[in-house]
VOBA-823021 format. One line per 10 residues: number of its first residue (from 0); their letters; for each residue x, y, z of N, C-alpha, C. Coordinates in Angstrom, 2 decimals. Atoms other than C-alpha are relative to their C-alpha. Example, Ala and Ser with C-alpha at 12.3 -4.5 7.8 and 13.67 -1.06 7.14 Angstrom:
BEGIN
0> as> 0.89 -1.19 0.00 12.30 -4.50 7.80 0.90 1.20 0.00  -0.82 -1.19 -0.06 13.67 -1.06 7.14 -0.77 1.09 0.73
***
This chain:
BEGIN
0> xxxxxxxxxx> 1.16 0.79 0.25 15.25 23.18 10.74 0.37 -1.08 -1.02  -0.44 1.16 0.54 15.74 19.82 9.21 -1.54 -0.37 -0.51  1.38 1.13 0.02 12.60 17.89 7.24 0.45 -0.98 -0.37  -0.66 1.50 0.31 13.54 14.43 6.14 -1.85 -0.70 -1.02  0.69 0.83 1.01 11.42 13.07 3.17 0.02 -0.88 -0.40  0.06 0.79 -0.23 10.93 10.05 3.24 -0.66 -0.95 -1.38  0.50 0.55 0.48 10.08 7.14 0.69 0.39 0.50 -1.58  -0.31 -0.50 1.75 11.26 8.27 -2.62 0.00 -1.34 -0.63  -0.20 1.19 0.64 10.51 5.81 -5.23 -0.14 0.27 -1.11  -0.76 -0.36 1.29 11.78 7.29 -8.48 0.57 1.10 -0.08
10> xxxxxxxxxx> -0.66 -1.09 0.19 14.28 9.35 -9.44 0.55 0.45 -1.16  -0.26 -0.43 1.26 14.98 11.20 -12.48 1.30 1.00 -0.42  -0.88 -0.81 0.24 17.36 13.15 -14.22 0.00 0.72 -1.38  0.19 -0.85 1.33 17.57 16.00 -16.98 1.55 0.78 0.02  -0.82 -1.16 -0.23 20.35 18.11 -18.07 -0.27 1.58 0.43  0.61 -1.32 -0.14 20.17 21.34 -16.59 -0.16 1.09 -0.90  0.00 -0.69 0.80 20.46 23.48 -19.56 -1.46 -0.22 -0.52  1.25 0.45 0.41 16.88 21.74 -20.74 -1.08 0.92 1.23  1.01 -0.30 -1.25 15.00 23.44 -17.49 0.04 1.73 0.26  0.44 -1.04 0.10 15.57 27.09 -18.98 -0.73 0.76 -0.04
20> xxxxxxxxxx> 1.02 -0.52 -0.23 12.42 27.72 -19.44 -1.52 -0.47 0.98  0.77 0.71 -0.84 10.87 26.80 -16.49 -0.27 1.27 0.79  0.69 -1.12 -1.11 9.26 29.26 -13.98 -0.03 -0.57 1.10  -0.51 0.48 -1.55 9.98 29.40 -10.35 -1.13 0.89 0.89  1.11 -0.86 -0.42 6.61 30.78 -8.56 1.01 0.13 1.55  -1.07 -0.32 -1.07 8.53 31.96 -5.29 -1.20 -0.64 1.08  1.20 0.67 -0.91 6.59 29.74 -2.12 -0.34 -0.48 -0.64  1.56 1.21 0.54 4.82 27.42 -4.29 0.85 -0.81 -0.79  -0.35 1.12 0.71 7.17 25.58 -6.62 0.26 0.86 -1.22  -0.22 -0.19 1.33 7.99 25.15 -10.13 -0.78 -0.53 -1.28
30> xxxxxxxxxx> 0.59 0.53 1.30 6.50 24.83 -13.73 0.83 -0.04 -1.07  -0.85 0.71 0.98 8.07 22.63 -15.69 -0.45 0.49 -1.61  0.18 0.06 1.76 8.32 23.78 -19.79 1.23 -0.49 -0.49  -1.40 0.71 0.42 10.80 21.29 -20.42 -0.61 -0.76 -1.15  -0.03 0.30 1.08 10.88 19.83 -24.09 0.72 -1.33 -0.66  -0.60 1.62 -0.39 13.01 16.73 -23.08 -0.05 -1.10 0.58  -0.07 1.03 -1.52 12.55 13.79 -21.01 0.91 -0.18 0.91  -0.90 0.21 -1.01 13.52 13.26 -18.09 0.52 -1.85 0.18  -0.59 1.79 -0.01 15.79 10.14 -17.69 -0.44 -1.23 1.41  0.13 0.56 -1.35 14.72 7.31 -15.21 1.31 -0.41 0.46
40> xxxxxxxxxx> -1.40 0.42 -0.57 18.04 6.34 -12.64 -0.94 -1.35 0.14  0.24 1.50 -0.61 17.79 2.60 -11.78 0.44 0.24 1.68  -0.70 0.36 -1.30 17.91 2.18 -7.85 0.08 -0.80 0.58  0.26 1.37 -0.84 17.82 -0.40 -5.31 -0.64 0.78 1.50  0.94 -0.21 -0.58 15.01 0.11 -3.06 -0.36 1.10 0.16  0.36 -1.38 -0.25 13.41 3.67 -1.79 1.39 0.94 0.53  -0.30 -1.16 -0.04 15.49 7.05 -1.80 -0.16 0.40 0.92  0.53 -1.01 -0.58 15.55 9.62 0.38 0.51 1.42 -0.30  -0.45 -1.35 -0.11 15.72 13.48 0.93 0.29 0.46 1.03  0.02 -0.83 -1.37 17.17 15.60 3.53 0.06 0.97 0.08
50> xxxxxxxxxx> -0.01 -1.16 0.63 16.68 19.43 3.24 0.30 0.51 1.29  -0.37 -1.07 -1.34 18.39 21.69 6.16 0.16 1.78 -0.79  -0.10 -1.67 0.60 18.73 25.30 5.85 0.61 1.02 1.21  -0.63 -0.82 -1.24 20.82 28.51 7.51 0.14 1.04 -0.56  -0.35 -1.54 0.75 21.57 32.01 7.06 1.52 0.34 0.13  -1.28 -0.41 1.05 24.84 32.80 5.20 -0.28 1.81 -0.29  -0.08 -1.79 0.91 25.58 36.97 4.75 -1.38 0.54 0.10  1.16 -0.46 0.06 22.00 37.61 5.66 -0.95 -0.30 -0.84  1.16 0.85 1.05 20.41 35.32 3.19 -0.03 -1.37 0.50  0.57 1.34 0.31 18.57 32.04 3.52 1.01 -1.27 -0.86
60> xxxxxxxxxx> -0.46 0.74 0.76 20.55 29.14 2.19 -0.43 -1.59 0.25  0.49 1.62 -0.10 19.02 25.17 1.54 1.40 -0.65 -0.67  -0.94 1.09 0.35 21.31 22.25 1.73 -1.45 -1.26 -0.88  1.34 1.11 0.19 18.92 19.72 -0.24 1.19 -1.53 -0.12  -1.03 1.20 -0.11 20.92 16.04 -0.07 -1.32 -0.79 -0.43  0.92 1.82 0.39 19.29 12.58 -2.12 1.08 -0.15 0.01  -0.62 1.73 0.12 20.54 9.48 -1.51 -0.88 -1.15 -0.18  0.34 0.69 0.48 20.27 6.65 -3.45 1.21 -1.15 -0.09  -0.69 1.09 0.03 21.66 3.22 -3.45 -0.21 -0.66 -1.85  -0.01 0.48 1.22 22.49 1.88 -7.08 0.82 -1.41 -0.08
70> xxxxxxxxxx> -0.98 1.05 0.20 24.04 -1.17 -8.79 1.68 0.61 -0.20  -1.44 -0.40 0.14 26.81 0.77 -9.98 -0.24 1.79 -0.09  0.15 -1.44 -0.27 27.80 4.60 -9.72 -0.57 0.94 -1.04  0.61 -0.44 0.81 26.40 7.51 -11.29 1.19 1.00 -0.51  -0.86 -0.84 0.46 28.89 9.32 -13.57 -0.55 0.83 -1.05  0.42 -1.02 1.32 27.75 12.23 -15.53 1.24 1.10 -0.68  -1.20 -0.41 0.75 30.94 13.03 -16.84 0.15 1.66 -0.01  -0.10 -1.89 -0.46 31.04 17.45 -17.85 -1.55 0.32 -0.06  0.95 -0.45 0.16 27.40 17.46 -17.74 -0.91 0.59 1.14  0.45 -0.14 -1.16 25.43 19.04 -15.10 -1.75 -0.18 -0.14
80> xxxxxxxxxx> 0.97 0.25 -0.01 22.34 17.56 -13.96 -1.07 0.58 1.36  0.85 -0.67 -0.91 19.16 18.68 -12.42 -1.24 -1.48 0.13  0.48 1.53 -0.50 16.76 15.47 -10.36 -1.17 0.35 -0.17  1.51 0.33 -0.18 13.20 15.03 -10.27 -0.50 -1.20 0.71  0.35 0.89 -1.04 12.14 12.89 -7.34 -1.82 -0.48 0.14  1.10 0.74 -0.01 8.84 10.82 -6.91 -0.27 -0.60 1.09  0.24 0.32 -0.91 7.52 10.38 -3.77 -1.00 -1.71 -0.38  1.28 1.09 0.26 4.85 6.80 -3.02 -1.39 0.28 0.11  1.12 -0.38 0.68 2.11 9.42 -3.04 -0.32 0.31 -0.97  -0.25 -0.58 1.33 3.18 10.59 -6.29 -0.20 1.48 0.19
90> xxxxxxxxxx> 0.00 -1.51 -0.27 3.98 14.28 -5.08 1.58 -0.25 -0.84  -1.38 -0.03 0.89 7.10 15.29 -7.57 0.57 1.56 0.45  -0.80 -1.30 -0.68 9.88 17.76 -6.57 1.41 -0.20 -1.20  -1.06 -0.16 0.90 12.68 19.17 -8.17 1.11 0.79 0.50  -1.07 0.12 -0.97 16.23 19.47 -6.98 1.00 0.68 -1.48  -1.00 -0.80 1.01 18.33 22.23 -8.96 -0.52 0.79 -0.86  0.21 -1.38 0.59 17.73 24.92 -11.34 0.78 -0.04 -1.14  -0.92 -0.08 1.30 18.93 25.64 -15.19 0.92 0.86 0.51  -1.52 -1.07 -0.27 21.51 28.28 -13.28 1.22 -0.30 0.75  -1.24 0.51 -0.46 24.62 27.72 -11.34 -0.75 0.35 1.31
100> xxxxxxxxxx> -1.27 1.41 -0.25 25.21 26.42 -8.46 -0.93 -1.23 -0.70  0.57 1.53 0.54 24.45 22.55 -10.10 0.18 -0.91 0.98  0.07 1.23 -1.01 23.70 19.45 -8.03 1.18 -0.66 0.24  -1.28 0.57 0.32 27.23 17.88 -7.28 -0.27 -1.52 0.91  0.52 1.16 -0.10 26.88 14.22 -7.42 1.74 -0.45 0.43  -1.08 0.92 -0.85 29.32 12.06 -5.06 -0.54 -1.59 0.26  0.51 1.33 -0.31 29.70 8.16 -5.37 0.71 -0.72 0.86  -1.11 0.37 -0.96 30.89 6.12 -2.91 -0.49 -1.54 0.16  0.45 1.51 0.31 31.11 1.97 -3.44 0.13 -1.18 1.66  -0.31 1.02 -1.25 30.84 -0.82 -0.35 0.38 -1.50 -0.34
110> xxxxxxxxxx> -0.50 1.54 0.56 32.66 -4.14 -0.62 0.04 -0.42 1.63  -0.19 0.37 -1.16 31.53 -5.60 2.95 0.80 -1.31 0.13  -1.27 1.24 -0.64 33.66 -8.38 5.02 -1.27 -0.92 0.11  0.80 0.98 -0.04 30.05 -10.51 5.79 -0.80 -0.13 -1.19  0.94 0.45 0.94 28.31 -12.40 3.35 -1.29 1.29 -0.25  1.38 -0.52 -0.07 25.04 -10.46 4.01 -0.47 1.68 0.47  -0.01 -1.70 0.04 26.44 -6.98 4.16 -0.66 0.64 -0.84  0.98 -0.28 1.62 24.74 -4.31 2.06 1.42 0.16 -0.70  -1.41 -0.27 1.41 27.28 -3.81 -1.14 -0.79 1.18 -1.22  0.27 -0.95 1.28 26.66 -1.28 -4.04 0.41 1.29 0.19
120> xxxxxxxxxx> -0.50 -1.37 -0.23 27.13 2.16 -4.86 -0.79 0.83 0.78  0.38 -0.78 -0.53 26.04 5.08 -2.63 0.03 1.23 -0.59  -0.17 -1.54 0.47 25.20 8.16 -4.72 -0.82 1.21 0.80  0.72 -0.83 -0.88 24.55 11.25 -2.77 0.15 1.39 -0.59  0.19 -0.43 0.77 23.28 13.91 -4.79 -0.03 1.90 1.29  0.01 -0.98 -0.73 24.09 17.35 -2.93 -0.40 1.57 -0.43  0.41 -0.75 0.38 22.33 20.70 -3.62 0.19 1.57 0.56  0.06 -0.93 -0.70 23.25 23.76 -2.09 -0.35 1.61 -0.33  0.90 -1.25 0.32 21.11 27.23 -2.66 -0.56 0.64 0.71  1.12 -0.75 -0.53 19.07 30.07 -2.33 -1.53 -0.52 -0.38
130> xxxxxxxx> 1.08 0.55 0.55 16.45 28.06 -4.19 0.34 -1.52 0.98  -0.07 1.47 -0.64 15.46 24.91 -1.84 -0.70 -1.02 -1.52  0.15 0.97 0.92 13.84 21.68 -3.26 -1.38 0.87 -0.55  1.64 -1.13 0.39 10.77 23.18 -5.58 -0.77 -1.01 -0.68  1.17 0.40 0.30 7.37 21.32 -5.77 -0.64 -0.01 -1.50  0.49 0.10 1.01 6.43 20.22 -9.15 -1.59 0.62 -0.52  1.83 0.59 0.41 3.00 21.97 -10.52 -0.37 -0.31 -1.35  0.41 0.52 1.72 1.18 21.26 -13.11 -0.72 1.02 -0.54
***
């Protein structure tokens, strides 16, 4: 089963160590008691999500994948980060968990041959778990 989420128009970022005390209602999402801000990314135009899923060893496992087009790449050096996405209804989701596995961020740059190619970086933010993407509540 594949959904494809569509329209993302902000994307955030926290270290994951900050999102310890957060609660994970199982089916319904997460509640944020985070004590930090979350950072805004700069992008170039709308985001997306793609969330697939399969069974591994008799468990459930979500691939969650954002992509985002930037001016330049996203390097978070030894830190591991956890996203917060913003749909254009303003529905907010959250992509990773204060525990291991962490989001592993891959950049990848375009230098086209026509004038009027696209160019910039391609960061594609990859998630793979027993925890899929989890619904922000309030």
């Amino acid at each position: 089963m594949i959904h494809i989420i569509n329209n993302i128009r902000k994307v955030e970022c926290i270290e994951a160590y900050h999102l310890q005390h957060s609660d994970i209602i199982a089916d319904r999402g997460v509640f944020l008691n985070v004590y930090q801000q979350f950072e805004k990314i700069s992008t170039i135009g709308l985001s997306s999500v793609e969330i697939s899923d399969k069974i591994e060893n008799n468990q459930r496992v979500f691939t969650t994948k954002l992509t985002m087009t930037r001016c330049e790449k996203l390097l978070p050096g030894s830190k591991k980060y956890c996203f917060k996405v913003t749909t254009v209804t303003g529905s907010e989701f959250l992509i990773g968990s204060a525990d291991k596995p962490y989001p592993v961020i891959e950049n990848s740059e375009s230098f086209p041959s026509a004038p009027g190619g696209k160019s910039g970086a391609t960061v594609t933010v990859t998630y793979t778990s027993t925890i899929p993407m989890l619904a922000i509540l309030d």
